[in-house]
C-alpha positions as CSV (number, residue, x, y, z in Angstrom):
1,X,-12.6,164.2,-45.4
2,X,-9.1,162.9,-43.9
3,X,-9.5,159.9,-41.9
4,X,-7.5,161.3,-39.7
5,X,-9.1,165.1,-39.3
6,X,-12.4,162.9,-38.8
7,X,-11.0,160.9,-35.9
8,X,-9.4,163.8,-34.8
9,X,-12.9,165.3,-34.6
10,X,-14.5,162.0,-33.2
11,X,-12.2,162.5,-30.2
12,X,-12.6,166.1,-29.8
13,X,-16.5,165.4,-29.5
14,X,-16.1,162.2,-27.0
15,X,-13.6,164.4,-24.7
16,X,-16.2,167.5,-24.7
17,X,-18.7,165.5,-23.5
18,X,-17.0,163.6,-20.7
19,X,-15.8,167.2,-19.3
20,X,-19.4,168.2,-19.1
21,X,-20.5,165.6,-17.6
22,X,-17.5,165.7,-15.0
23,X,-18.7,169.2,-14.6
24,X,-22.4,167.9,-13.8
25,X,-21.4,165.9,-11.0
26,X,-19.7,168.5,-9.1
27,X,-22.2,170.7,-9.4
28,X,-24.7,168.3,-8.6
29,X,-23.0,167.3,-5.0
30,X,-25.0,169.0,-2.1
31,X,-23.7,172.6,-0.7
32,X,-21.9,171.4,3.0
33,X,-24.2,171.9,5.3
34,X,-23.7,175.4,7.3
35,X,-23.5,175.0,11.8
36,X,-25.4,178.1,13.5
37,X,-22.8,179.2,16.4
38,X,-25.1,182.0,17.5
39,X,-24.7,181.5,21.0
40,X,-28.0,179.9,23.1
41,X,-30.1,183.1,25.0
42,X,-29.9,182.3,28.6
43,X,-33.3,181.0,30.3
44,X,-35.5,184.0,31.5
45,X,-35.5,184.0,35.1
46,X,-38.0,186.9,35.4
47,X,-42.0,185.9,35.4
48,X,-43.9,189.4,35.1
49,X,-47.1,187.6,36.1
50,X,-45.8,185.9,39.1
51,X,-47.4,187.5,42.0
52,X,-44.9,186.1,44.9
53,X,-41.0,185.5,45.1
54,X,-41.6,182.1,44.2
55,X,-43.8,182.5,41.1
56,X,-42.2,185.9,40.1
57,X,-38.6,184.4,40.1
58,X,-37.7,181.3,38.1
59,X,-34.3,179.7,38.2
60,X,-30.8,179.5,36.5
61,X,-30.6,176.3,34.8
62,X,-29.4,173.5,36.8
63,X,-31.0,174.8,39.8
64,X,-34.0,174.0,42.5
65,X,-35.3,175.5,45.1
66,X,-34.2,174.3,48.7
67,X,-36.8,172.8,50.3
68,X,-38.7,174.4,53.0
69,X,-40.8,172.9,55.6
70,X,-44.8,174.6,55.7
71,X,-45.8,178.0,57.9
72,X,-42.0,178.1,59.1
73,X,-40.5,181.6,58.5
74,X,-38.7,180.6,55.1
75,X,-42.1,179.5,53.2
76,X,-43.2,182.8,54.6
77,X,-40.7,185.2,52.8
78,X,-40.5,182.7,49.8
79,X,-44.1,183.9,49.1
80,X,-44.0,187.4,50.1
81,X,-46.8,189.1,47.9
82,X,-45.2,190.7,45.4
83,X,-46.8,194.3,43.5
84,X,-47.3,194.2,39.8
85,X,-44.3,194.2,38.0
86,X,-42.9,197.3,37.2
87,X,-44.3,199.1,40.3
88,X,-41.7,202.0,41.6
89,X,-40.5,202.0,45.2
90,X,-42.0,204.5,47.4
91,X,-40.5,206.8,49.8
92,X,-42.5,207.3,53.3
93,X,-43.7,210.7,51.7
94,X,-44.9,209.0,48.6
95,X,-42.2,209.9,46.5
96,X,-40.7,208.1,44.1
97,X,-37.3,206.0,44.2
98,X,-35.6,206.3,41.0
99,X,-34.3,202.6,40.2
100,X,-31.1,202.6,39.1
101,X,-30.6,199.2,38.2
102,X,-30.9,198.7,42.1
103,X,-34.5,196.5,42.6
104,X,-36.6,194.2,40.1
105,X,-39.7,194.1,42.8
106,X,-41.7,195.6,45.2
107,X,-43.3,193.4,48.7
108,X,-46.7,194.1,48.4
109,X,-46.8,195.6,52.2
110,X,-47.8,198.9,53.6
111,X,-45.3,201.7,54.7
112,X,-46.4,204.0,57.5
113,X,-46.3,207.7,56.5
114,X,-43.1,208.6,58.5
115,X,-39.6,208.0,58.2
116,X,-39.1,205.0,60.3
117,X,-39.3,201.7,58.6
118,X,-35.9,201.7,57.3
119,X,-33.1,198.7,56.2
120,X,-33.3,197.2,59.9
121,X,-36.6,198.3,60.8
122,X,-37.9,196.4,57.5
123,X,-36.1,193.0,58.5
124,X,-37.8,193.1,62.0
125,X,-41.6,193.9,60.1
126,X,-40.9,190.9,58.4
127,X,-40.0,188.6,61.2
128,X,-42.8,190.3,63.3
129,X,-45.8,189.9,60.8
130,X,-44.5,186.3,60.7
131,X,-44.8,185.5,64.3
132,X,-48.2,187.4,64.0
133,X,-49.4,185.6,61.5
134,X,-48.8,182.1,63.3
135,X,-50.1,183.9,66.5
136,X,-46.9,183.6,67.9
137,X,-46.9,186.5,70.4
138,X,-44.9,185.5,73.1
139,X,-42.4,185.4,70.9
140,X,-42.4,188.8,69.4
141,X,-39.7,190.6,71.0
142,X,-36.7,192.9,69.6
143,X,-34.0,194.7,71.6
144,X,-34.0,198.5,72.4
145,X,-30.8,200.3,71.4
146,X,-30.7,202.2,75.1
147,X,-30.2,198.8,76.6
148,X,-29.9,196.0,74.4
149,X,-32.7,194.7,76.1
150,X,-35.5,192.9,74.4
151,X,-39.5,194.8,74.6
152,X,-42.2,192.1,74.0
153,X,-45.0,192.9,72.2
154,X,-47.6,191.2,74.9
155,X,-45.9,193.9,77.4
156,X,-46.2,196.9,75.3
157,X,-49.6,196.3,74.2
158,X,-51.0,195.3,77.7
159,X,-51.6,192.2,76.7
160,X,-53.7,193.0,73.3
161,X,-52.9,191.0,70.7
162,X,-55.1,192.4,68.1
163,X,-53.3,193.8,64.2
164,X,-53.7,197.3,65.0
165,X,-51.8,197.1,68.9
166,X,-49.0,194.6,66.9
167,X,-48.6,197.7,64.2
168,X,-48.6,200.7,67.1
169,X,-45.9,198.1,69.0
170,X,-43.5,198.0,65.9
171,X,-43.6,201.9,65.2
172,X,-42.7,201.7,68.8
173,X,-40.0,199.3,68.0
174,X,-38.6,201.4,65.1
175,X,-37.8,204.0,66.7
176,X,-36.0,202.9,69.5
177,X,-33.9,199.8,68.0
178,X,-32.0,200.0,64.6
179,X,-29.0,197.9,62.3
180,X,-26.5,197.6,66.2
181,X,-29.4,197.0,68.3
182,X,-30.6,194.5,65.8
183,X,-27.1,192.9,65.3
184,X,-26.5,192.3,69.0
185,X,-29.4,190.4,69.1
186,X,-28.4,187.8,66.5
187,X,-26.5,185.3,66.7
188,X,-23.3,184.6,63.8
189,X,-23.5,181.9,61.1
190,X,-19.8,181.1,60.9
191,X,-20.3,179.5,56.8
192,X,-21.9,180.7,54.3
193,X,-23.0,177.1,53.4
194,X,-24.9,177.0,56.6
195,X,-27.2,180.2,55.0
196,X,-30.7,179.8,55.9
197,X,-33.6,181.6,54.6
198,X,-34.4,184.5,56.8
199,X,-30.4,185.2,57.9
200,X,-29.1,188.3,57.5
201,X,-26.0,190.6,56.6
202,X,-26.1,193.4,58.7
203,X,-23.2,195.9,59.9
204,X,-23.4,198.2,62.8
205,X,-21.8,201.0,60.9
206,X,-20.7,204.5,62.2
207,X,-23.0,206.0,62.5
208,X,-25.1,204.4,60.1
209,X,-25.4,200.6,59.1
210,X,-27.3,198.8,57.0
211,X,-29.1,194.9,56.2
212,X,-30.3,192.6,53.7
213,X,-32.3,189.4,54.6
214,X,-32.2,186.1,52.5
215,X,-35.9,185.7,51.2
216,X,-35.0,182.6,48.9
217,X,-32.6,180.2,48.1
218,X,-31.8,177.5,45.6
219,X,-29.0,174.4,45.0
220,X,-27.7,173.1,42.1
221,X,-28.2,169.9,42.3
222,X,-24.7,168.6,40.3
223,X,-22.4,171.6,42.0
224,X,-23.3,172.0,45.3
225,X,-23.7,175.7,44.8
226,X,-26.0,177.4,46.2
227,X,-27.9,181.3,45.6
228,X,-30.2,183.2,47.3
229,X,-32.5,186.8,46.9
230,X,-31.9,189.4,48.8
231,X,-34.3,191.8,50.0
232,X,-33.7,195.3,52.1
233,X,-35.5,198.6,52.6
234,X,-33.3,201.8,52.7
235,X,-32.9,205.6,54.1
236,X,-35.1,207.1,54.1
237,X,-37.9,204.6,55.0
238,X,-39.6,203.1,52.0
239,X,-41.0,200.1,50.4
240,X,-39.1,196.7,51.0
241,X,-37.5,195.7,48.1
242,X,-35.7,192.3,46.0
243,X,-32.6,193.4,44.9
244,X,-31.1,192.8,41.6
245,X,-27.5,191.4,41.3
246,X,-25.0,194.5,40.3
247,X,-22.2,192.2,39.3
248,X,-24.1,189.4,36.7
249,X,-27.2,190.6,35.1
250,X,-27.3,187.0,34.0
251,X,-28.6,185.5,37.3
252,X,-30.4,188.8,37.5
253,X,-31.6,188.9,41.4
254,X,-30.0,185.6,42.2
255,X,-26.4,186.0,44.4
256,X,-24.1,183.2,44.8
257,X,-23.2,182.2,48.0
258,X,-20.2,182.4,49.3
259,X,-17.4,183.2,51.4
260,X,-15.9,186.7,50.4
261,X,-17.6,190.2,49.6
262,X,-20.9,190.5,48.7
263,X,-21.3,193.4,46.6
264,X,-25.5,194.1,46.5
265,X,-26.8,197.7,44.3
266,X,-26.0,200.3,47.6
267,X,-24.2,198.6,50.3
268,X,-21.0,195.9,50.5
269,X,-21.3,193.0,53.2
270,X,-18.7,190.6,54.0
271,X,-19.8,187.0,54.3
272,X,-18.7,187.3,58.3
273,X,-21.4,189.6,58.9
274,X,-24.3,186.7,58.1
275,X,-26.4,186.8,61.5
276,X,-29.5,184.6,62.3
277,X,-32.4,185.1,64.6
278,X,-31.7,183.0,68.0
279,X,-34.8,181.2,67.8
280,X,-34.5,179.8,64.1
């Protein structure tokens, strides 16, 4: 052989070699690791076993609940018994209200078979089971329309203070008070920041008006901002109900409060039309 062929050759065979092993070691380095963007799913804020506002509601991240001091009227709607989850509102008549992305619960409270108990009627059964409840009677009272003066239960019920004269004293009540008579009787929160649980938006409307009342609220503790749950009953009379939030499904029944509109699933408040009970 030819020195030179077989040197030739030698050098052929060396330079093979190294390119495989240059090969090797590229394959060999680990693939770059891969980041997962997918986007983080929101906290569910919806407890289908809770059996209250507070336990059937959780919180946006970032938030708690504003305290709340005990038996006042807030700790009161806070835990308003809720029925199970997925229960229908009820009309008066028994029928069904089709929920059209308008409620996520139903207050677990009785509706009198006629058309009565409707948006304002339902804020003053609340307020009025309350002050029952505590055995507040003196200071169960609510303005006739006629007038604008108020009708005290102890009156009406000659002095009986027993469930069933409290119930007959606020069928009484519905029908001769509604959303102006009740409006009249409030006084105005100028802020929105000043909300309390238990205020109201109500409007007088012509010739109908309507009202929500504030059954929770919570702060976020780094922001300063605040939300609440609104709850309302409707025409024709029918169950109380907690509203979801039409404009972020997000927060699902949880509004931010503001000053502004307030845009809720069948009525649109202003922030000036937040009333308050005088004696809160």
């Amino acid at each position: 052989m030819n020195k030179f062929v077989f040197i030739f050759g030698v050098l052929l065979i060396v330079f093979a070699i190294s390119c495989s092993n240059s090969a090797q070691k590229i394959n060999d380095q680990p693939e770059p690791k891969t980041v997962n963007l997918v986007e983080q799913e929101p906290k569910p804020i919806l407890n289908p076993e809770g059996q209250t506002i507070a336990t059937r509601f959780d919180l946006p991240e970032g938030y708690e609940r504003i305290s709340i001091e005990e038996n006042s009227y807030a700790e009161y709607l806070r835990t308003l018994p809720l029925k199970a989850d997925g229960t229908e509102v009820k009309y008066y008549d028994g029928s069904i209200k089709s929920n059209n992305s308008i409620y996520s619960a139903v207050v677990n409270m009785d509706l009198d078979a006629r058309d009565l108990q409707q948006c304002a009627d339902a804020v003053m059964r609340l307020r009025g089971e309350y002050l029952f409840e505590q055995k507040r009677f003196d200071d169960i009272h609510f303005n006739y329309l006629s007038d604008r003066k108020p009708r005290y239960f102890k009156t009406l019920s000659g002095g009986k203070t027993t469930y069933k004269a409290f119930r007959k004293y606020m069928i009484q009540i519905f029908s001769y008070a509604n959303t102006s008579s009740l409006h009249d009787e409030m006084q105005p929160v100028a802020d929105m920041r000043d909300m309390q649980i238990g205020d109201i938006l109500i409007q007088k409307g012509n010739p109908y008006g309507h009202a929500v009342i504030v059954v929770d609220m919570a702060e976020n503790k780094s922001t300063g901002e605040l939300i609440c749950l609104y709850a309302q009953s409707y025409m024709p009379a029918q169950d109380t109900q907690i509203l979801l939030n039409p404009n972020d499904r997000d927060l699902l029944v949880w509004y931010p409060v503001k000053k502004g509109t307030i845009n809720t699933p069948e009525w649109t408040f202003v922030s000036s039309d937040l009333r308050r009970f005088k004696d809160e």
